[in-house]
Each structure stands twice: as structure tokens, then as C-alpha cells.
N, C-alpha and C positions, 0 to 999 in steps of 0.2 A: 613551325620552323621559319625562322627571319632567312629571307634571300637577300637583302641590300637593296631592294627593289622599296623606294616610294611609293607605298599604298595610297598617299592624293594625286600621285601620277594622272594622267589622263589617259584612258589604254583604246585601243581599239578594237570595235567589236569584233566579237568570236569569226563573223566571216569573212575579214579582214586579214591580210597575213603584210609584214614590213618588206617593204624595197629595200634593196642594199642607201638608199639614198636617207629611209629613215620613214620613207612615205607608205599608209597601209595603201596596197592593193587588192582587189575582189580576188578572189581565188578565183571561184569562175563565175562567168557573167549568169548564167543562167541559177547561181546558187546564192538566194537572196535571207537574210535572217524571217524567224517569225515574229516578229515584234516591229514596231516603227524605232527605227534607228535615231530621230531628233523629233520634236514638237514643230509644227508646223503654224503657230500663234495663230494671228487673225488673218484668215483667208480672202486675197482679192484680189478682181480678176478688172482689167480693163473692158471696154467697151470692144477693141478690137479680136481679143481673145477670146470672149462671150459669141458673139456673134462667128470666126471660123467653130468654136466647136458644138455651136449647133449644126451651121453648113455642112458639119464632117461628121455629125450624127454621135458626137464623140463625150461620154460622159466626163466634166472636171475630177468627180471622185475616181476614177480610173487612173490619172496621168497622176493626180493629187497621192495615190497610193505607189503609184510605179517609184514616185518621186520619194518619199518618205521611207520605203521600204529600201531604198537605195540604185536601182534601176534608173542609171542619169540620162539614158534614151541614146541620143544619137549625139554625142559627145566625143572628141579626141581622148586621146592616151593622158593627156599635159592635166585637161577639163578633167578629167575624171580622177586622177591624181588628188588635183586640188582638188575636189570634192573628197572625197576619202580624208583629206590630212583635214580638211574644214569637221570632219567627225569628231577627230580629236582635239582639235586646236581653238572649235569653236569661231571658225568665220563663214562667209556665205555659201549657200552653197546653191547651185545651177545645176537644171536638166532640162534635154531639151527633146523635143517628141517633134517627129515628122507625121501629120495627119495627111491621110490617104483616100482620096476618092476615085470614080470611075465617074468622068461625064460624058456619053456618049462615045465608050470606047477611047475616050482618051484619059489616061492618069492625069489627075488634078492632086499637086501637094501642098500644103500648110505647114509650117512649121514655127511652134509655140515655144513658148521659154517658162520655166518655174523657175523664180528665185527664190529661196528663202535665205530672211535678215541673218547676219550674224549672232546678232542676242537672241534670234527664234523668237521675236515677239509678232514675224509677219508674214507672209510667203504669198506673191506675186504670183498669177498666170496674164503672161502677156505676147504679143509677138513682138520680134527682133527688131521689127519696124520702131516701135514704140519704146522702144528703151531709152 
């Protein structure tokens, strides 16, 4: 049965649901697809983001999966919007992870950026410093 609906549309994934503005939003944060949501191309990491996430004990392929799975970390409402319509529309897309230590009783934080390109031929781990 034809709906009217353009099959080369670009749709959003299943755990994806439209804002009244047109933008997909997570249904809930904690409900993430089983599959990777975009390709991730060639993976690379600066000098300064290398270096916090050994200090934070913190494996790249953890954030790298959080990232790709759709989990944009510690992101606003606006960031994360744009990320979701980047699903469909096809432009960059950003998450960003707060790394957490204890040094002597005192909280020590980090906080890292993933970008990946718009065409997904490349996706960045860097800090915000270095952007």
C-alpha cells in the first residue's frame, strides 16, 4: 500500500521520535538502539585527549561506542537536537563526556569532545581546549 510518503526520504531511527519543530528526539536517554546509528570513518585522537584519558584510566572505545550508539554524554537540549536531526540530515555530529577522578579526596574533572565529520569519513577525540 503506497502512503504518499517518499521512500528516498531520510527517516529517523526507530529510537528516535519528531518534535513538533520537525527535530527527532531520544525518547528516553537511557534507551539507546542495538546497532551503531552512523559510521565513525577514521578515527583520531589528539595529543591532548590521548594523554587525559589514560590519566582517567578511561578506554577511547567506551566514549567511541557511547558516541556512535547515540549517548551525546553531557550535552544541552539545543546540542543534542542537533545531533539527532545530524542522523537524518547528514551533518556533524558532537558528544561530549565528563572524565572523573578522585585525587586525594578531591574530584578531579576532564572533559572530552567526539566529533564526527559530516560526510562520516572521520571522528575526532579531543578536548575543548584544542578545538
Amino acid at each position: 500500500m503506497y502512503d504518499g510518503m517518499n521512500d528516498d526520504e531520510p527517516k529517523a531511527p526507530a529510537h528516535l521520535t519528531a518534535s513538533d519543530s520537525g527535530t527527532p528526539l531520544p525518547q528516553q536517554h537511557n534507551q539507546l538502539p542495538n546497532a551503531p546509528l552512523f559510521q565513525l570513518g577514521q578515527v583520531v585522537a589528539t595529543p591532548g585527549a590521548l594523554a587525559a584519558l589514560e590519566e582517567y584510566e578511561v578506554a577511547p572505545i567506551t566514549l567511541l561506542n557511547r558516541h556512535r550508539y547515540g549517548d551525546w554524554g553531557d550535552l544541552d537540549a539545543e546540542d543534542r537536537n542537533a545531533n539527532n536531526a545530524a542522523l537524518v540530515h547528514g551533518s556533524r555530529i558532537l558528544s561530549a563526556y565528563l572524565l572523573k577522578r578522585n585525587d586525594a579526596g578531591k574530584a578531579v574533572t576532564q572533559r572530552i569532545w567526539i566529533i564526527t565529520e559530516a560526510d562520516r569519513s572521520s571522528t575526532c577525540l579531543l578536548l575543548p581546549e584544542e578545538y
